[in-house]
C-alpha positions, 0 to 999 in steps of 0.5 A, a space after each residue: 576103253 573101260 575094260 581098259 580103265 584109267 591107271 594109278 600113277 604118282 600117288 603110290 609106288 607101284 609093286 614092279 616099278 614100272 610106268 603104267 598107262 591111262 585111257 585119258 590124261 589131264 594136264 595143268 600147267 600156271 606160268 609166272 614173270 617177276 616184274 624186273 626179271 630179264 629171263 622167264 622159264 619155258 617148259 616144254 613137255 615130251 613123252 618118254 617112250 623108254 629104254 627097252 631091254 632088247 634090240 628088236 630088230 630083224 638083222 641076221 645074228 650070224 653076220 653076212 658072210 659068203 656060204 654055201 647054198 645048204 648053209 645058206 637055207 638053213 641060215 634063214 630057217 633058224 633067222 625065221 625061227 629067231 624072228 618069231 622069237 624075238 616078236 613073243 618076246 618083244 610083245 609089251 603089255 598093255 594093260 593090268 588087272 584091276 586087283 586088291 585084296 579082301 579085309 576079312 576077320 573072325 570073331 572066334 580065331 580060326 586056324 587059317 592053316 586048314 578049313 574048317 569042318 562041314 558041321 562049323 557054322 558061320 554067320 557072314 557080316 559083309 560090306 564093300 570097300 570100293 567106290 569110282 568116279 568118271 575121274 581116275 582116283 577120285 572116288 570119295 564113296 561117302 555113300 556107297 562105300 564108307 557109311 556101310 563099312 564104318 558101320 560095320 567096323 562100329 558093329 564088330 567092336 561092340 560084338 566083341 565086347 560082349 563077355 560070352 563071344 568066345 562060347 558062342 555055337 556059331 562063329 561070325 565072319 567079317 568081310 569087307 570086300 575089294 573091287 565090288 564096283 567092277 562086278 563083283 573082283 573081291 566076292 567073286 575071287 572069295 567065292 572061288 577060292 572057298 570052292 578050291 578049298 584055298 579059303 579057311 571058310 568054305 561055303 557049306 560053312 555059310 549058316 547066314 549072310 547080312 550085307 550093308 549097302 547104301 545106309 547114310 541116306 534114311 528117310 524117316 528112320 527106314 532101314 530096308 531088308 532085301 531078299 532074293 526071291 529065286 532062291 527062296 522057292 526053295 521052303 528050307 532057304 525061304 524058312 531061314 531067310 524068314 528066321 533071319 529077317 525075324 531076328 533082324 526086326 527083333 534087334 532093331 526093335 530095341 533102337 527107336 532109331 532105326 525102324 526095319 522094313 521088308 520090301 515086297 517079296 517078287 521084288 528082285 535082290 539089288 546089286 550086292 555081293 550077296 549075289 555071287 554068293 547065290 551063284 554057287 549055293 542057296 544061302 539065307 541072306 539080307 542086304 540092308 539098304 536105306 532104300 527100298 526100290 531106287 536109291 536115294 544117293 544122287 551122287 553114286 559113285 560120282 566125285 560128289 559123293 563126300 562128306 557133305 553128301 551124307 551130312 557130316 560137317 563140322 563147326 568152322 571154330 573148330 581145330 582139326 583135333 575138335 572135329 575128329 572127336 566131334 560126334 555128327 548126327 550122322 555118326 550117331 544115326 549110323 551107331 544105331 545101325 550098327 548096333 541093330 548088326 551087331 545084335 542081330 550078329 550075335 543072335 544069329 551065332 547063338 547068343 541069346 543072354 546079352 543082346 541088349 548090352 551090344 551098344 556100338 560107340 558113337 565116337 568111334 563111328 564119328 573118327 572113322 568117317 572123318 578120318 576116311 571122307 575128311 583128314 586122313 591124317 589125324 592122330 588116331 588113325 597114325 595110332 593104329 598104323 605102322 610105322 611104315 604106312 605112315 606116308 598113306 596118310 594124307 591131309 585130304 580124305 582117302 580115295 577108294 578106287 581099287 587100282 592095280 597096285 596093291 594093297 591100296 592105301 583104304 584097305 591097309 588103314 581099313 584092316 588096321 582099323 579092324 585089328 584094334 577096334 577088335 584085337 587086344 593089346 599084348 605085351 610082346 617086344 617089337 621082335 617078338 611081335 614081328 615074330 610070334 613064331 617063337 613065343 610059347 601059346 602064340 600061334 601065327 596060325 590063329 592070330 595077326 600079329 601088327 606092331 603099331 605106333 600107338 597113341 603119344 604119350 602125356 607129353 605128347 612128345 612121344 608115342 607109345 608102341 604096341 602090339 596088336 593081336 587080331 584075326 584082321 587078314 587079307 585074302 587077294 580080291 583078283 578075279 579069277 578070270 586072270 588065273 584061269 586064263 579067260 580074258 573073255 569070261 563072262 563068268 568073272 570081272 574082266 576090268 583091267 587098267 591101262 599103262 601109259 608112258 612117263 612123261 617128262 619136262 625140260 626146262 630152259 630158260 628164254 632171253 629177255 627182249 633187250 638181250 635178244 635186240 642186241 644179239 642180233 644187232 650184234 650177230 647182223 654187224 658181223 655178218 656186214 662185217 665180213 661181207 665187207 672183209 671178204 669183198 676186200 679180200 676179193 679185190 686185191 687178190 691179186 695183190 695179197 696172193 701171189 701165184 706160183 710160178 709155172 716150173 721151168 726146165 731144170 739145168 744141171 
C-alpha cells in the first residue's frame, strides 16, 4: 500500500525510537565453510513482535469474589467500561506520515518573528528537494531533483556577491521544497502555513515566482519556459507573466550557452510546485525545464536516475580529491543556468546596474553534484556541516527519499550548503555562536546562526572552526491533512510509511558429520546398554528383591 509507502529502517536514527514498518522487505543472507573447520554457523531469522506496555487482556481487575446481585451488575458495567478503555488504549499505529522539512532562505534577512508588510514584495526561487524510486531508499534524483536545486544553490551564491543586494527594492526568497514527489507535502504545508500567517512571507508578498525542474537534459541548448494559461486570462497576471518572461530571455541573451524558449500559450503548466501556489492565488510565474511537451529523462524517479544519467563522470586516474575539483561539461552547462537565474533574480528585485557581473561558479556547481550523486563523504562538504552531522556523510551519493524521520540527511547538508555559499563568516566564539542572544547587534531573530568544522588547516592535520551567519532555516514540510485531522482529504498529500517489526537473528553453531556419527554410535550403545541392565535386573528380581514378609500376630 502506497498511501502506505515503504518505511526507513537502519540508515538513521528514528526521532521516537521506535521500529517501523514497510510494505515490502528484502533479505540477503551468504554462507561460508573453511576447509578444515569441524563446526559451521546456522543462522536462523524470526520476527520479533516486541514488548508491549500493557497487559491487554479482558480479566476482571476486582478479582472473582462472591457478591451481591447489585454489586455484581455494577461490576460488569465498569469491566465494559474498562474493556473499551483498554481497546483505544491498545490500538497500535500502523503507519507514519510521510514528512520533512522545507530549506528556505532570504537574500535581504527578514525578521522571522513576524510577517512582513502587504506592500513587501518578494520574488520566489523554488526547486524540489526530493526523488523516489520502486525500491525503499533508493532515489539518486540526479535529474529530477539534484541538477535543479544545485543550480539553485550556483544561483543564490552569485546573487549575493552582487555589491548592491542589500538596497534592492524587492527581496528574493529561496526555497527548496521537501516532499514534492508525493504531491506537493512541502509546497502545500508552506502554502498553508502563509495562509495561517505562521510563515514570515505571506502570499500577497509573492511579486514572482521562478521554478527549476528537470534542467540537466538540454537539447541544443534549449531551456524551456512554462506558464499557466488559466491563470493568465486574467490581463494583470498575463501582463507580469509576460514581463517576467521578458526578463528571462533578457538574462539569458548574455549566456550563449543557454537559448530560452517559450512553449505554446494553451499548453498546460507541467507538474511543479508552482502549482499549489496557483490554488490559492494568481501569481506570475515560470517553470523552467529542459523540456518543452515530454521529458527527456528516461529514468524518472527511477534507480537509474545517477550520475552517469545527466553526464557527470570522471577520469578513472583520478583520486577522489581530483574528482571533487574536477569541473564536468555538465557542471559548466548548469553554471550557465544558474547564471541566467540569478540574473534574471536580481532583475525581478529591482536591480538594473550589475546584471552582467552575476557569473555563478563552475566549481561550486561541479563539488555539489559530486558530493550529492558521487562521495558524499568529501572534504568540502565535512567543511561546512557540523560536528555533530559528520556521520550523515557516507562514501556513497546520498538518497532523496523524504521518509519519516526528520530532517533527513540531503536536507541538512543541502541548508549547510546554502548558509555558506551565502552567509558570511563571523568572529564568534563557539559559545557565542550557539547563543547569539547575548551578543550586542546579533539578533536570532534575523539570522541562523551554525558552528561548522570548517576546512583543515596548512597541515592538514587540523581543521579550522567557524561560525556561520545566514538566513538558511527550515520550515516543517508535513502536510497539513494530519494537523487538521482529514485522513481522506483530497485537498492535501495523504502519503504515509508503514511500520514493520525488528527482526532479529540467532546464532548457533552445528556439529560437524564425524561428531555427529559418534554421538549417536555412543547415545545407541547406551541405550543397548540399558536394555540389557534392565532385562538382567528383570530376571533375578527375585534374587536381588527380597519381598517383605506378611505381618504376623504380635504376642506380648
Amino acid at each position: 500500500m502506497l498511501g502506505v509507502q515503504g518505511g526507513d529502517k537502519g540508515t538513521r536514527p528514528r526521532n521516537n525510537g521506535r521500529p517501523v514498518g514497510k510494505e515490502w522487505a528484502q533479505a540477503e543472507s551468504t554462507g561460508g565453510r573453511s576447509g578444515n573447520s569441524s563446526q559451521q554457523l546456522h543462522l536462523v531469522t524470526e520476527v520479533d513482535d516486541g514488548s508491549r506496555d500493557r497487559e491487554c487482556d479482558s480479566e476482571n481487575p476486582w478479582g472473582t469474589g462472591q457478591r451481591g446481585l447489585s454489586h455484581l451488575l455494577f461490576s460488569y458495567f465498569l469491566l465494559d467500561i474498562v474493556h473499551v478503555l483498554l481497546f483505544v488504549s491498545c490500538l497500535e499505529i500502523v503507519c507514519d506520515p510521510l514528512s520533512d522539512y522545507n530549506v528556505w532562505s532570504m537574500l535581504k534577512p527578514i525578521n522571522t518573528s513576524g510577517t512582513l508588510e502587504p506592500d513587501e514584495k518578494v520574488v520566489v526561487a523554488a526547486t524540489q528537494l526530493d526523488s523516489r524510486s520502486f525500491f525503499w531508499n533508493v532515489a539518486p534524483g540526479a535529474e529530477s531533483a539534484v541538477a535543479s536545486f544545485v543550480t539553485q544553490l550556483a544561483a543564490a551564491e552569485a546573487l549575493h556577491k552582487a555589491p548592491d543586494v542589500t538596497t534592492l527594492p524587492h527581496n528574493v526568497m529561496f526555497v527548496f521544497f521537501q516532499g514534492e514527489t508525493f504531491d506537493y507535502i512541502g509546497s502545500s504545508r508552506m502554502v498553508y502555513d502563509m495562509e495561517k500567517g505562521k510563515f514570515p512571507v505571506q502570499l500577497e508578498n509573492i511579486d514572482s515566482f521562478v521554478e527549476l525542474r528537470q534542467v540537466a537534459l538540454r537539447n541544443s541548448l534549449e531551456l524551456w519556459m512554462h506558464t499557466d494559461p488559466v491563470s493568465q486570462k486574467n490581463e494583470s497576471v498575463w501582463n507580469k507573466v509576460e514581463h517576467l518572461r521578458t526578463t528571462l530571455e533578457k538574462s539569458g541573451a548574455g549566456v550563449p550557452a543557454v537559448v530560452l524558449r517559450r512553449v505554446n500559450q494553451s499548453q498546460p503548466l507541467p507538474p511543479s510546485s508552482l502549482q499549489r501556489f496557483l490554488r490559492a492565488r494568481n501569481i506570475s510565474g515560470v517553470v523552467l525545464a529542459d523540456h518543452a511537451t515530454s521529458f527527456h529523462n528516461r529514468y524518472y524517479q527511477s534507480i537509474y536516475d545517477t550520475a552517469e544519467n545527466i553526464n557527470v563522470s570522471y577520469p578513472e586516474w583520478q583520486s577522489p580529491e581530483e574528482d571533487l575539483n574536477f569541473v564536468t561539461d555538465t557542471a559548466k552547462a548548469l553554471a550557465d543556468v544558474a547564471t541566467v537565474l540569478g540574473r534574471a533574480l536580481y532583475q525581478l528585485a529591482g536591480g538594473t546596474n550589475y546584471s552582467d557581473t552575476i557569473l555563478a561558479d563552475p566549481q561550486t556547481v561541479t563539488r555539489l553534484l559530486y558530493g550529492f550523486l558521487v562521495r558524499a563523504n568529501n572534504s568540502w562538504f565535512q567543511s561546512i556541516l557540523r560536528q555533530d552531522l559528520r556521520s550523515y556523510l557516507g562514501d556513497g551519493p546520498l538518497q532523496h527519499y523524504i521518509a519519516v524521520s526528520s530532517p533527513t540527511n540531503a536536507t541538512y547538508v543541502v541548508q549547510c550548503a546554502l548558509a555558506n555559499l551565502t552567509g558570511k563568516v563571523t568572529d564568534l566564539t563557539r559559545e557565542q555562536c550557539q547563543d547569539p542572544s547575548k551578543v550586542p547587534n546579533e539578533n536570532k531573530d534575523l539570522y541562523e546562526y551554525t558552528w561548522v568544522q570548517g576546512p583543515l588547516n596548512s597541515n592538514e592535520t587540523d581543521r579550522l572552526p567557524r561560525c556561520v551567519r545566514s538566513t538558511a532555516r527550515l520550515a516543517r514540510a508535513l502536510s497539513p491533512a494530519f494537523e487538521l485531522g482529514q485522513w481522506g482529504s483530497t485537498e492535501y498529500s495523504t502519503w504515509t510509511e508503514s511500520r514493520w517489526k525488528d527482526i532479529r537473528a540467532r546464532i548457533f553453531l552445528i556439529a560437524s558429520k564425524e561428531l555427529e556419527f559418534i554421538t549417536l554410535t555412543v547415545g545407541f550403545g547406551v541405550l543397548v546398554f540399558s536394555l540389557i541392565i534392565t532385562y538382567c535386573i528383570n530376571a533375578k528380581a527375585d534374587v536381588l528383591f527380597i519381598a517383605p514378609r506378611e505381618p504376623g500376630a504380635v504376642s506380648f
